[in-house]
C-alpha positions in Angstrom: 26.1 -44.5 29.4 22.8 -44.4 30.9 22.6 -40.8 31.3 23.0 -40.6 27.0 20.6 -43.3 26.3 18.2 -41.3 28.5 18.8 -38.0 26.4 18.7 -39.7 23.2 14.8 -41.1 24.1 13.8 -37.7 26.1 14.8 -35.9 22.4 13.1 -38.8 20.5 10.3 -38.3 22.2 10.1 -34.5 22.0 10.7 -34.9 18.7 7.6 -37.2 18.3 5.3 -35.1 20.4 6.2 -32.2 18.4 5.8 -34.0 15.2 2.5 -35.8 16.0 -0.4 -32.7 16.4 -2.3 -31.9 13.8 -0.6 -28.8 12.0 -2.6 -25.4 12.3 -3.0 -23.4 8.9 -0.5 -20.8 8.8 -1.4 -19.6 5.5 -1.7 -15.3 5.5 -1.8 -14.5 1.9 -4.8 -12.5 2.0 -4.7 -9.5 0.5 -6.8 -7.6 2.7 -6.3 -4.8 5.3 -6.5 -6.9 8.1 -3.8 -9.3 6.9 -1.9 -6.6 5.7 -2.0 -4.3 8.8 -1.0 -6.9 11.2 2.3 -8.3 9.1 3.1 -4.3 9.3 2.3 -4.5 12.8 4.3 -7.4 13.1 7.4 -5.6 11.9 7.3 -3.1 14.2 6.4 -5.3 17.1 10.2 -4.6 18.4 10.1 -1.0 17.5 8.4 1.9 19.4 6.4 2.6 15.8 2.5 1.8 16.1 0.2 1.7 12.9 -2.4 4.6 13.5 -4.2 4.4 10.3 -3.9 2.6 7.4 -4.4 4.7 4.4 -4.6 2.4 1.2 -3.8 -0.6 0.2 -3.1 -2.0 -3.5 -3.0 -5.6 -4.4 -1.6 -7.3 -7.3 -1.2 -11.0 -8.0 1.6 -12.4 -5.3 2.0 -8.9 -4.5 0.9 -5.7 -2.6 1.3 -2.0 -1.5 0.5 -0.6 1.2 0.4 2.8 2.7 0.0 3.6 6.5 0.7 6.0 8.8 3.0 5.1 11.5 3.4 7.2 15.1 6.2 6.5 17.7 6.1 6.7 21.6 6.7 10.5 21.3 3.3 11.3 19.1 5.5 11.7 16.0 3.7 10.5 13.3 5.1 9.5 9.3 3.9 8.3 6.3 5.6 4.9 5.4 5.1 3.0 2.4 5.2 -1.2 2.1 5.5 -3.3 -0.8 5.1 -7.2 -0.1 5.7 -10.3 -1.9 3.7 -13.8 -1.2 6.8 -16.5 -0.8 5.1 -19.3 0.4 2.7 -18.7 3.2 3.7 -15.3 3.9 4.2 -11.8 2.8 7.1 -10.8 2.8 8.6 -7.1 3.2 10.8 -5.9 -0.4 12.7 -3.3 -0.4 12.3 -0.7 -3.1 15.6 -0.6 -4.1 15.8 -4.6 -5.5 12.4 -5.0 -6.7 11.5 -2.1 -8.3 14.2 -2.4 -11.0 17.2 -0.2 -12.5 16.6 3.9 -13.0 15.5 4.5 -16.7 15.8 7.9 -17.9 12.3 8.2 -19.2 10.8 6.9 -15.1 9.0 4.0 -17.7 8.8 0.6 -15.5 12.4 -1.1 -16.5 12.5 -4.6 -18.1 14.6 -5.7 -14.3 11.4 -5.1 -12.3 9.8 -7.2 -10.2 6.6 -5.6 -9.1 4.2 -6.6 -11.2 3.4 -3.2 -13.3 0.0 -2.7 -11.8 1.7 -1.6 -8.4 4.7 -0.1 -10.1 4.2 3.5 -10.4 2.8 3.4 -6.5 5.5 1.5 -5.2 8.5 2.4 -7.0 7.5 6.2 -8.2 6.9 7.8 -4.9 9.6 10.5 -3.3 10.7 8.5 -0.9 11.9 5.7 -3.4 
């Protein structure tokens, strides 16, 4: 009986230290190429990919695109292209395929799109999309 009441308090009071700090701004919605680069770089922290330039970035409201050029451990280099979404603090990686909206036979921006039509050509028109 001792030994729970002594866990119970030891997690109360973890819980209370953690809880009692003043909370560090985590906010990264910049849309700059230093905010941008690094949440790149932050994707391929686990990866053997490093960012060796960073060619162009496009920014809409809640949104941007990105282009950079990526090189693995072997010197191999490849163009990769980003699009982003601010959800909450963050930007968040999309995938091409859900927000960039249905094939239409005239390659117009269909009504389903998400990104905002200032990045849509960039993001959603390129080959590799």
């Amino acid at each position: 009986m001792k030994a729970k009441i002594m866990v119970l308090f030891a997690s109360l009071f973890v819980l209370t230290a953690c809880q009692s700090g003043t909370p560090e701004s985590t906010s990264t919605t910049a849309c700059d190429q230093p905010t941008i680069q690094g949440t790149i770089e932050m994707f391929l922290h686990e990866s053997n990919l490093h960012v060796t330039s960073f060619d162009s970035l496009k920014c809409a409201p809640d949104w941007a695109y990105a282009k950079a050029t990526v090189t693995d451990d072997q010197g191999v280099a490849t163009h990769e292209d980003y699009t982003f979404q601010v959800v909450g603090d963050n930007w968040i990686l999309k995938a091409p395929e859900i927000v960039c909206g249905s094939t239409t036979a005239d390659g117009e921006r269909p009504v389903d799109a998400l990104v905002p039509a200032e990045l849509w050509s960039q993001a959603c028109l390129t080959p590799e999309n």
